[in-house]
C-alpha positions as CSV (number, residue, x, y, z in Angstrom):
1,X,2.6,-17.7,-12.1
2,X,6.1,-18.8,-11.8
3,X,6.5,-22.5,-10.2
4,X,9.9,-22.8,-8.4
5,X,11.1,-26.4,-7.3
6,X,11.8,-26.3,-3.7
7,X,12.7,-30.5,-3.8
8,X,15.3,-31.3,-0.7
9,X,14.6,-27.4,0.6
10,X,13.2,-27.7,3.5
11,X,10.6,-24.9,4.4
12,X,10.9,-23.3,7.7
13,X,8.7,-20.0,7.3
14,X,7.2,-20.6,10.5
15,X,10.8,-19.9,12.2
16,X,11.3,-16.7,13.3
17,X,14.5,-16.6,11.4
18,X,14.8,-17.1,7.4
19,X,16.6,-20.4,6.2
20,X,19.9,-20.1,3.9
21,X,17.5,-22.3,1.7
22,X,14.9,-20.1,1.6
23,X,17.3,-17.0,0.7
24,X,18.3,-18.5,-2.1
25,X,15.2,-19.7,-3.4
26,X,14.1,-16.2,-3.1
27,X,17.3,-14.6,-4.8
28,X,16.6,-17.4,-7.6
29,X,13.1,-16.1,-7.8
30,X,14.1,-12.6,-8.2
31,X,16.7,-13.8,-11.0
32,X,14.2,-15.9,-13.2
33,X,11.6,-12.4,-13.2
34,X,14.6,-10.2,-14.0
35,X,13.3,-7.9,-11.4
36,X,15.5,-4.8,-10.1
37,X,14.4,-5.9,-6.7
38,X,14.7,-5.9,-2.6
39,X,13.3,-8.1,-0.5
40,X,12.7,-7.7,3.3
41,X,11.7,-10.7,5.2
42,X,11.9,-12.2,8.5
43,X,10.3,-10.4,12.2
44,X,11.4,-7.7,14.1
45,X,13.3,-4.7,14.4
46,X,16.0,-6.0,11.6
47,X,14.9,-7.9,8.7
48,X,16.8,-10.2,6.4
49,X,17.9,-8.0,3.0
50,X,17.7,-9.8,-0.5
51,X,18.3,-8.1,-3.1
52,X,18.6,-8.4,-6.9
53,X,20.4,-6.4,-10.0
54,X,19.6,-5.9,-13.5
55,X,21.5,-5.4,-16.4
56,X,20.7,-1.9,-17.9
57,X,22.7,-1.0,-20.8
58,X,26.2,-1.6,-20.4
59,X,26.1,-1.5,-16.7
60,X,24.4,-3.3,-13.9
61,X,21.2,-0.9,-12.4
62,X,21.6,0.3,-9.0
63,X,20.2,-1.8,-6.4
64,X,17.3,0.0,-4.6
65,X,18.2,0.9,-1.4
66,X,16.1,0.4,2.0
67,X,17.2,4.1,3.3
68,X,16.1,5.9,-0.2
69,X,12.3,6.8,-0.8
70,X,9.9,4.7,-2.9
71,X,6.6,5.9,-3.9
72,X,4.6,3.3,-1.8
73,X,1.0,4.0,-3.6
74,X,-1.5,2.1,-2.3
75,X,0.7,1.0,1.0
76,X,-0.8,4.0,2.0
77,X,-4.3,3.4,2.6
78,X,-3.0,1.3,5.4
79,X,-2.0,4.8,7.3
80,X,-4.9,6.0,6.3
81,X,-7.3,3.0,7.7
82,X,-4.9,3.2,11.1
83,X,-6.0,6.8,11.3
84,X,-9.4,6.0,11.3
85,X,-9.5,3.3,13.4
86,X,-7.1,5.7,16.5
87,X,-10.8,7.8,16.2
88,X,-13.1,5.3,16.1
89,X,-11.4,3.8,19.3
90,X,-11.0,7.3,20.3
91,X,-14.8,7.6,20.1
92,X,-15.2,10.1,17.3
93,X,-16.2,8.4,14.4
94,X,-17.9,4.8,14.2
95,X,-18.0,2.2,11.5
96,X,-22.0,3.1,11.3
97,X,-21.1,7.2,10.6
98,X,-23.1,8.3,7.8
99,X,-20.2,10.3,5.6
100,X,-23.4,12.6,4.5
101,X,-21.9,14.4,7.9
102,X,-18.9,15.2,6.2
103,X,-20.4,15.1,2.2
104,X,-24.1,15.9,2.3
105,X,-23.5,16.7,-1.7
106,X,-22.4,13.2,-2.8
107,X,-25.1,11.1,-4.1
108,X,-26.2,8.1,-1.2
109,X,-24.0,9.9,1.0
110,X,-26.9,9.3,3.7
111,X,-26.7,5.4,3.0
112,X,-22.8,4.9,2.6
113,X,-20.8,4.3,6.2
114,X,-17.1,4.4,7.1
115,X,-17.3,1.1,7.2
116,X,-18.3,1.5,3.4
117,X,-15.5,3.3,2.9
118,X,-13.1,1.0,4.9
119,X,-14.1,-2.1,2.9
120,X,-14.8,-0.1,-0.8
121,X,-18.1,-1.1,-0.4
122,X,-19.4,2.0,-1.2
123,X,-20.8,2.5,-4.5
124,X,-18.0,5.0,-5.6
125,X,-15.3,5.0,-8.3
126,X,-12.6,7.1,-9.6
127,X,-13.1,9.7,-12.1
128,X,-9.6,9.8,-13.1
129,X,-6.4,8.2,-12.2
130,X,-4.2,11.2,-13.1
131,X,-4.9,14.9,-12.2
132,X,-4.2,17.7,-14.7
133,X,-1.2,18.7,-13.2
134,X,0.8,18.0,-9.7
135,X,-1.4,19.6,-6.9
136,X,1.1,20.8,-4.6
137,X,-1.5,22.2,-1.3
138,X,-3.7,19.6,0.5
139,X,-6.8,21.9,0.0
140,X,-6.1,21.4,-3.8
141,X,-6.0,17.3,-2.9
142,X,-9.2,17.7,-1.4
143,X,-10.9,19.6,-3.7
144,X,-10.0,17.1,-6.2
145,X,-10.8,14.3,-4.2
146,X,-14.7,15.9,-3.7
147,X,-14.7,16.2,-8.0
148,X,-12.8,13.0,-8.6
149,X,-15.8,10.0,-8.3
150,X,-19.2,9.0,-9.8
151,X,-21.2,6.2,-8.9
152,X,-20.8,2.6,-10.5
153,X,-22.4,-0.2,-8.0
154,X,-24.7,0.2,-5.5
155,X,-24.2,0.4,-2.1
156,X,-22.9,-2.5,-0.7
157,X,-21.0,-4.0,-3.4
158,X,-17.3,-4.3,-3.4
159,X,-15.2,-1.3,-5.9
160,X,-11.7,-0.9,-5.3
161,X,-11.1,2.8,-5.2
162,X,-9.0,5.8,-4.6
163,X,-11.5,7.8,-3.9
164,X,-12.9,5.6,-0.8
165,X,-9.3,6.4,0.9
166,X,-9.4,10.1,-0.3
167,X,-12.6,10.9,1.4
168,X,-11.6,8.8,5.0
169,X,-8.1,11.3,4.9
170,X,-10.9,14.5,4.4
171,X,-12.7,13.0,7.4
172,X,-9.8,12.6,9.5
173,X,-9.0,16.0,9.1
174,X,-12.5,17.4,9.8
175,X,-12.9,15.2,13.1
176,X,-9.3,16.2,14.3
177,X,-9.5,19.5,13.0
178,X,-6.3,19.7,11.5
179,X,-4.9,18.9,8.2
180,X,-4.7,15.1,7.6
181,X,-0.7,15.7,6.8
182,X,-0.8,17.0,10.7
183,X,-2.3,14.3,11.6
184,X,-0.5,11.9,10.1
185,X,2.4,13.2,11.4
186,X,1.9,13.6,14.5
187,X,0.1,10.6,15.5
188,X,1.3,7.6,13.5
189,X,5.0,9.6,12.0
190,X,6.7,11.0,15.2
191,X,5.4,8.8,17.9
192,X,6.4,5.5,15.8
193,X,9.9,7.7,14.7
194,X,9.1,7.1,11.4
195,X,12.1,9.5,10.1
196,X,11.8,7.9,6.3
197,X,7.9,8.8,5.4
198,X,7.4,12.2,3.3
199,X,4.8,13.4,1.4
200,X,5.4,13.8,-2.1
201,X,4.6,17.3,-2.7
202,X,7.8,17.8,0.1
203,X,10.2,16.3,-2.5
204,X,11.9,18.9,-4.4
205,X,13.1,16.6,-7.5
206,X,13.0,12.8,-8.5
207,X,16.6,12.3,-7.7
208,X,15.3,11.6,-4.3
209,X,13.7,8.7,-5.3
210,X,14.8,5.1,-6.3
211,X,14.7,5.5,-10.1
212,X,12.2,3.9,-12.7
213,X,14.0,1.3,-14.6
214,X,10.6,1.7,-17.2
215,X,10.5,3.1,-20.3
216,X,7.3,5.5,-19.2
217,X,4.3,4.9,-21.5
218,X,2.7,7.4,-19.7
219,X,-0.9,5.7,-20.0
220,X,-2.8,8.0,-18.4
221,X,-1.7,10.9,-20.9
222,X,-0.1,9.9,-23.8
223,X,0.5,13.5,-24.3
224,X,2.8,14.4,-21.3
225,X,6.6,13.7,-21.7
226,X,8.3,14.4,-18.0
227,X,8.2,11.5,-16.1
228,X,8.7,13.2,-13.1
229,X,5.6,15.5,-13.6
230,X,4.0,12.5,-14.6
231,X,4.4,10.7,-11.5
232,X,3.2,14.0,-9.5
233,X,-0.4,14.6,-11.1
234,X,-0.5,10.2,-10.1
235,X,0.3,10.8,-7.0
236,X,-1.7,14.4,-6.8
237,X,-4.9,11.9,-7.9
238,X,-4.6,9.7,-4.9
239,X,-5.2,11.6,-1.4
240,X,-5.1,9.5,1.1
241,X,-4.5,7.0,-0.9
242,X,-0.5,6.9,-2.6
243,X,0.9,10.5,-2.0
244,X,3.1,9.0,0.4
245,X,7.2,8.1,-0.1
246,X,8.6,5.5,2.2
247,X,12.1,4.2,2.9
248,X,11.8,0.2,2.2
249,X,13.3,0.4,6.2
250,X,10.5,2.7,7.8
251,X,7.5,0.8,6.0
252,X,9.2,-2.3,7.6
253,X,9.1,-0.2,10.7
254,X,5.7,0.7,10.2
255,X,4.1,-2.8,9.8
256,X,6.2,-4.7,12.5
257,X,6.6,-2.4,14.8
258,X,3.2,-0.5,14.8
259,X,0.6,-2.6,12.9
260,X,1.9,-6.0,14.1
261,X,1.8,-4.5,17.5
262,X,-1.5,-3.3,17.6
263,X,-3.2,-6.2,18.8
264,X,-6.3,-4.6,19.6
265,X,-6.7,-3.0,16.1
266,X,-5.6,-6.4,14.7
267,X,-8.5,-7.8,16.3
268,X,-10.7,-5.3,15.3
269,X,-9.6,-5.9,11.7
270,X,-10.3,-9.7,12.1
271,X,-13.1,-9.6,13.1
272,X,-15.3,-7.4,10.1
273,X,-18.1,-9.2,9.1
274,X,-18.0,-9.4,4.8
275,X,-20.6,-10.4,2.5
276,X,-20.1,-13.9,0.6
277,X,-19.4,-12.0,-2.3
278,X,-16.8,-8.9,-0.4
279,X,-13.2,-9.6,-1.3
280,X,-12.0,-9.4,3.1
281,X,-10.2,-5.6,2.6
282,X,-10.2,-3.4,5.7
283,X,-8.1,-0.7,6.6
284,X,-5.4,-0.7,4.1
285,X,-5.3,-4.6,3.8
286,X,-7.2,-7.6,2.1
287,X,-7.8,-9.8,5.2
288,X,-7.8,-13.5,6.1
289,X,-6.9,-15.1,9.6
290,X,-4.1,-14.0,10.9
291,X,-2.8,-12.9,7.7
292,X,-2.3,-9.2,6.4
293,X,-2.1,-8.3,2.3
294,X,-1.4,-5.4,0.1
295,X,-0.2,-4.0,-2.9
296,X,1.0,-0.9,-4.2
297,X,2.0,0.3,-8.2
298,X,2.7,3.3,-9.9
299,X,4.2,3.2,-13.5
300,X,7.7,2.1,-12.9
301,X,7.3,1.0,-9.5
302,X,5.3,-2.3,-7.8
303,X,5.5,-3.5,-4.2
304,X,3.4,-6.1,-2.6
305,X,3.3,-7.2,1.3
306,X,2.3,-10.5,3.1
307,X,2.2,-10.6,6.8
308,X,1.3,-13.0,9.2
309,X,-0.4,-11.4,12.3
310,X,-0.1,-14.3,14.5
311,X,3.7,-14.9,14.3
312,X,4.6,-11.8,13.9
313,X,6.4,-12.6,9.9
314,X,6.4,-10.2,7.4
315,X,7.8,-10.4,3.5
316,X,7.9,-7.3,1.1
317,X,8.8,-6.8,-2.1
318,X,9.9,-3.7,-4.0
319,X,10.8,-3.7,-7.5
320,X,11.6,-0.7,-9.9
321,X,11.3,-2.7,-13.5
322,X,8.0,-5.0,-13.2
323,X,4.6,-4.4,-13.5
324,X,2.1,-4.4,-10.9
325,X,1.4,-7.9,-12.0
326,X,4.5,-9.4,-12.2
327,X,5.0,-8.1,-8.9
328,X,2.3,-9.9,-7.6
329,X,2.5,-13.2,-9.0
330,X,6.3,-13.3,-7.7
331,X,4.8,-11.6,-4.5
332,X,2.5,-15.1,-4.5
333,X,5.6,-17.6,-5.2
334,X,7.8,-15.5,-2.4
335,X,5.2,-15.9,-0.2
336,X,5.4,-20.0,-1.2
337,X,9.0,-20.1,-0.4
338,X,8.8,-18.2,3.3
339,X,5.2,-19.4,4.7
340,X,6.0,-22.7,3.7
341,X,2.1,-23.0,1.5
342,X,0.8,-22.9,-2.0
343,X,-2.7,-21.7,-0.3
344,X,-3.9,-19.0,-2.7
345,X,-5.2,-17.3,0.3
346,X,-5.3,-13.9,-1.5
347,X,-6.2,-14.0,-5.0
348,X,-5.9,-10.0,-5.7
């Protein structure tokens, strides 16, 4: 991790406002990684933009925009987990629902919970991380999803995987009986006027993306050769999970001016119980007091998020040329320079 000497800079992260010191400490970070990168940071409706460009070539790369979609993987699960907490306070679901409601057919499918699910406590892993080509319906997502596991741990102990997210979106649209793209839509999209969130398979071409900087290694399938396609069947292999695009400015949206404002769904996040042995994820986010955390990669493409649920502070990072983690350990020394801490509160 990158150590970045902050002598006669005085730390103010717990204004509500971002320092002139600390925006240059943070464009100094981004320099030192050589990452093609924008960072938002700061509370509210407006953040402060840093950003940093790369030389590509001859040229300098374009800088990635905060009005141009950016395939926000695993930012996603967050949507997904705020979904299924709307019914469970809606009184459809509980943390205690038994998913062999919904998936008699999986193995310990009467044993494994929502909560399960929530926390990927559940037993389950991924199959695959790629699907053999782009699934462009949400009944092919699903069927993929119900192929796409096997059993690794038992119940109980902590697995990070799609899967767990793929199966909540399949219950959310079973208990609302509509699809979970409706759903989505129409109760966290429209009434938050989230304008820049899309679902991939609504993308006609790449070109309406921020561009991989990467050389693709393609290391799911060695054999394929379009990157775009490539990026699909990832994206087809994670429903509910990172088939979402996001403008860097409606993801801002989302977390400050929905999740921050949730107070009673923040609370409800705080206070899971976890095992000693749990790493604290719920709903999208590893957990600690007042604090939110999350990452999200897809070859080419990293973002990472801290947020602090008591003052209301977020920082984000998108980058376009480092790997997942390089964007974390620069996520970690960002985090430094605005919360004012070298606390390793999150060490994922």
């Amino acid at each position: 991790m990158l150590v970045y000497s902050l002598i006669a800079m005085p730390i103010i992260g717990n204004a509500a406002t971002i320092s002139s010191q600390q925006k240059q400490a943070i464009q100094n970070a981004l320099k030192k990684e050589n990452a093609n990168a924008i960072v938002m940071v700061g509370s509210g409706k407006k953040p402060t933009i840093i950003t940093n460009k790369v030389i590509v070539g001859e040229g300098t790369a374009p800088a990635i925009s905060t009005n141009k979609l950016f395939p926000i993987a695993s930012f996603q699960k967050a949507i997904t987990g705020m979904a299924i907490q709307q019914l469970i306070n809606h009184h459809q679901l509980s943390l205690n629902t038994k998913i062999s409601k919904f998936f008699p057919e999986i193995r310990n499918s009467q044993q494994i919970t929502i909560r399960n699910l929530l926390t990927h406590t559940s037993g389950l892993a991924d199959r695959s991380q790629i699907a053999d080509q782009p699934l462009k319906s949400e009944k092919d997502s699903i069927n993929f999803t119900k192929q796409n596991y096997r059993v690794v741990n038992h119940l109980g102990q902590w697995h990070y995987a799609n899967v767990n997210y793929g199966l909540l979106a399949i219950i959310v649209s079973k208990v609302s009986h509509e699809s979970y793209a409706t759903y989505v839509k129409k109760n966290i999209f429209k009434p938050n006027h989230l304008q820049g969130m899309k679902f991939f398979n609504q993308l006609s071409s790449s070109k309406q993306l921020s561009p991989s900087l990467n050389d693709h290694q393609f290391k799911f399938d060695s054999q394929e050769t379009d990157s775009w396609r490539y990026l699909q069947r990832e994206m087809s292999a994670e429903f509910g999970a990172g088939q979402i695009v996001a403008t860097p400015n409606s993801y801002w949206k989302f977390i400050n001016q929905v999740v921050l404002k949730q107070n009673d769904i923040l609370k409800q996040y705080q206070q899971i119980n976890f095992q000693p042995n749990d790493n604290p994820y719920y709903g999208g986010f590893y957990l600690h007091p007042n604090e939110l955390h999350a990452n999200g990669s897809y070859e080419g493409y990293a973002c990472t998020i801290f947020a602090n649920t008591k003052k209301k502070q977020t920082i984000v990072l998108y980058s376009n040329n480092i790997s997942l983690k390089q964007c974390r350990n620069l996520g970690y020394d960002l985090y430094h320079i605005y919360f004012g801490t070298n606390k390793q509160g999150f060490p994922y």
